[in-house]
C-alpha positions as CSV (number, residue, x, y, z in Angstrom):
1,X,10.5,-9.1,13.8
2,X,12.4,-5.9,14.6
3,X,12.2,-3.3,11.8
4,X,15.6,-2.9,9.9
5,X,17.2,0.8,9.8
6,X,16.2,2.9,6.8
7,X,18.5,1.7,3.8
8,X,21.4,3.9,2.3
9,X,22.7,3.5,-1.2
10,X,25.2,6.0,-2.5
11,X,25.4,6.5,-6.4
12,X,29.3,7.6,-7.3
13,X,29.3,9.3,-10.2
14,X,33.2,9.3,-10.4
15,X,34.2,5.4,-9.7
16,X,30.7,4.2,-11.9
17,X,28.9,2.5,-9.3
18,X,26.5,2.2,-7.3
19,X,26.7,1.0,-3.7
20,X,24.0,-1.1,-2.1
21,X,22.6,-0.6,1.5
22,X,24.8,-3.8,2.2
23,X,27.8,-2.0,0.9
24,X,28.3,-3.8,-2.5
25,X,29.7,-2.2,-5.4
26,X,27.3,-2.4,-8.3
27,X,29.1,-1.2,-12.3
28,X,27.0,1.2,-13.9
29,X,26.1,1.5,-17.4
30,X,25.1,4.7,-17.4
31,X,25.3,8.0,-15.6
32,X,23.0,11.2,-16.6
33,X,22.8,14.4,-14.7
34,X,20.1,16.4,-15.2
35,X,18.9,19.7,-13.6
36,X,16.2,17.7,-12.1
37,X,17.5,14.8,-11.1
38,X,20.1,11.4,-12.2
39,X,19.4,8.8,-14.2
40,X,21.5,5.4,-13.7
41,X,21.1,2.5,-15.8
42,X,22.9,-1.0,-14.7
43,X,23.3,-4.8,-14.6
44,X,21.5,-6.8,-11.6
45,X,24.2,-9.4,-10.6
46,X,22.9,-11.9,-8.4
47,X,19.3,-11.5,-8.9
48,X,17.3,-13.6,-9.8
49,X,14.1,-11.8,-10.4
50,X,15.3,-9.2,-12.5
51,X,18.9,-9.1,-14.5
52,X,18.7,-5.0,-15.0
53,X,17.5,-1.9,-13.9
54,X,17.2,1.9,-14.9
55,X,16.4,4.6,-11.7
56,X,15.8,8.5,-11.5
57,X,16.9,9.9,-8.2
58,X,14.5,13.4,-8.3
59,X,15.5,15.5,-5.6
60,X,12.9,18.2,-5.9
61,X,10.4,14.9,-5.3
62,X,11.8,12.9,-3.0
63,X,11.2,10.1,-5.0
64,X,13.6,7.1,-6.9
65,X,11.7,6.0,-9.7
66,X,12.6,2.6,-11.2
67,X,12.1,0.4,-14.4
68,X,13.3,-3.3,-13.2
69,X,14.1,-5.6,-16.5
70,X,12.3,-8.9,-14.9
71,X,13.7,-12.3,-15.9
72,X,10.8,-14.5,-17.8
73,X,8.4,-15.8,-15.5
74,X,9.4,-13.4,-12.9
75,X,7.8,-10.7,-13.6
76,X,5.4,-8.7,-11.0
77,X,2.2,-6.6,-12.4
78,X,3.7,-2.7,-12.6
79,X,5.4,-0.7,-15.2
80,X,7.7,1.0,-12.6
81,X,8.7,1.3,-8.8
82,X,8.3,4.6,-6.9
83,X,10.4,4.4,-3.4
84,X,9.9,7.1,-1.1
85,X,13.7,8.4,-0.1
86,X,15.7,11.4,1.0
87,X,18.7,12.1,-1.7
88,X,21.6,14.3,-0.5
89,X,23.7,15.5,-4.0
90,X,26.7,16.1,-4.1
91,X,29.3,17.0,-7.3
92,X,30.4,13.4,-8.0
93,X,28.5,11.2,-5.2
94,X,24.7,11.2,-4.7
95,X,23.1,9.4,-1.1
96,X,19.9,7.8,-1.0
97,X,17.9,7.0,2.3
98,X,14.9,5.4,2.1
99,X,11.8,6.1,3.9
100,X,10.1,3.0,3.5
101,X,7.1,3.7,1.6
102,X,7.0,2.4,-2.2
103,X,4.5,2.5,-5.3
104,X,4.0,0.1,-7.7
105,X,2.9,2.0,-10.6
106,X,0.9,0.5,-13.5
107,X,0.7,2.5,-16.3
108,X,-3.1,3.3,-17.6
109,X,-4.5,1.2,-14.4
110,X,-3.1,2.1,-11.2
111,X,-0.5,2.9,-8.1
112,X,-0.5,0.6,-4.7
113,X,1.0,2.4,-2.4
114,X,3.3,-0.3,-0.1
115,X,5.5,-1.0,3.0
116,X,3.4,1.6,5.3
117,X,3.8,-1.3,8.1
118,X,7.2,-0.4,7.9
119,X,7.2,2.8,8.4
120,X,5.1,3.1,11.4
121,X,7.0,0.1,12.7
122,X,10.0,2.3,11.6
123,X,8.4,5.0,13.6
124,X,7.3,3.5,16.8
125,X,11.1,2.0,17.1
126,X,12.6,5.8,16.8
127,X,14.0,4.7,13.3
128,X,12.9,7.5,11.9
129,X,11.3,10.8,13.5
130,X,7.7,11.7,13.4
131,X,8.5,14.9,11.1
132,X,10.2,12.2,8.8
133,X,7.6,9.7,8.6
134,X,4.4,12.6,7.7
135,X,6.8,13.8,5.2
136,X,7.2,10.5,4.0
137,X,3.3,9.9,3.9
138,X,2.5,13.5,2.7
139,X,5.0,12.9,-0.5
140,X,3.5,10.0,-1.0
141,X,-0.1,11.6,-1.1
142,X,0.7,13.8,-3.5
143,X,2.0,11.1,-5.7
144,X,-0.6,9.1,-5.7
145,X,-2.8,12.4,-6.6
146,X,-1.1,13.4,-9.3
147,X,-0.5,9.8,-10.8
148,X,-4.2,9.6,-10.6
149,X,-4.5,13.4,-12.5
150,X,-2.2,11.9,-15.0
151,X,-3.9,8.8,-15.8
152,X,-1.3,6.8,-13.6
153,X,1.3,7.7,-16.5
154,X,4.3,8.3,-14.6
155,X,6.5,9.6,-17.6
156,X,3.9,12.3,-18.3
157,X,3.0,13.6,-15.1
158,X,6.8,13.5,-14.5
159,X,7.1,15.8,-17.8
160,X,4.5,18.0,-16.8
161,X,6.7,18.7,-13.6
162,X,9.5,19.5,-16.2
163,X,11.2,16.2,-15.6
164,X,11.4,14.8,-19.2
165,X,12.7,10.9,-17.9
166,X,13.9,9.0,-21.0
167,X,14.1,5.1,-20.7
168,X,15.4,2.5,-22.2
169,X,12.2,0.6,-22.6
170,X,9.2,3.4,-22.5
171,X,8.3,5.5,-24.7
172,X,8.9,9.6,-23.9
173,X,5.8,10.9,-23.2
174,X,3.4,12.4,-25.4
């Protein structure tokens, strides 16, 4: 199977959405601009494994951090969901590429880093450029590093950065 392009989302801080790589309109809940990034909390329409989600977009990381609400029964074994991405900001609209490499972080236990089949394939196919995929992999090094300094507690080592995330459903860091 041919890889797929990387996948664009665009977060319009103006209209209340957020659009999906395939172009749908998505309401938001809830915008937040902070110095170190956005925070966007909204209903999954559609889904069937999970009916909400919360994201940070941090720029200075290059990172979209993720809290998916999973359905009972549906649920998958991590806390939150690290994608690897590119994030142009702008006054009122915010783009998102992704560079195919994801975490699934679980909190006190572990991060699995995922997807690097992609981005090689990615790669190989001129999808993305060499300097795009090391910065990709070195970003997510140094993730995985300082999850593991932090105890895999992605709210605190985000804190320690200066990048106090709040969440609906965690606790701030202590």
């Amino acid at each position: 199977m041919a890889p797929h392009p990387p996948k664009r989302e665009r977060f319009d801080l103006s209209a209340r959405v957020n659009v999906d790589p395939k172009g749908v309109a998505r309401a938001v809940d809830e915008y937040r601009v902070e110095p170190f990034g956005l925070y966007l909390a909204r209903p999954a329409p559609g889904r069937t494994q999970f009916d909400y989600l919360e994201s940070w977009l941090l720029p200075a990381l290059g990172l979209r951090v993720t809290d998916f609400w999973f359905r009972p029964g549906q649920e998958l074994d991590q806390d939150f969901y690290v994608d690897v991405v590119t994030i142009d900001v702008g006054d009122a609209v915010w783009e998102v590429t992704d560079l195919y490499l994801d975490l699934a972080v679980r909190t006190g236990r572990s991060v699995t880093v995922l997807d690097t089949d992609e981005l090689l394939e990615a790669t190989v196919c001129g999808l993305l450029s060499q300097e795009q995929a090391r910065d990709a992999l070195e970003r997510t090094y140094d993730t995985v590093e300082a999850l593991a300094e932090h105890a895999y507690d992605l709210p605190r080592w985000l804190a320690s950065r200066g990048m106090a995330t709040t969440w609906r459903r965690h606790p701030a860091p202590r």
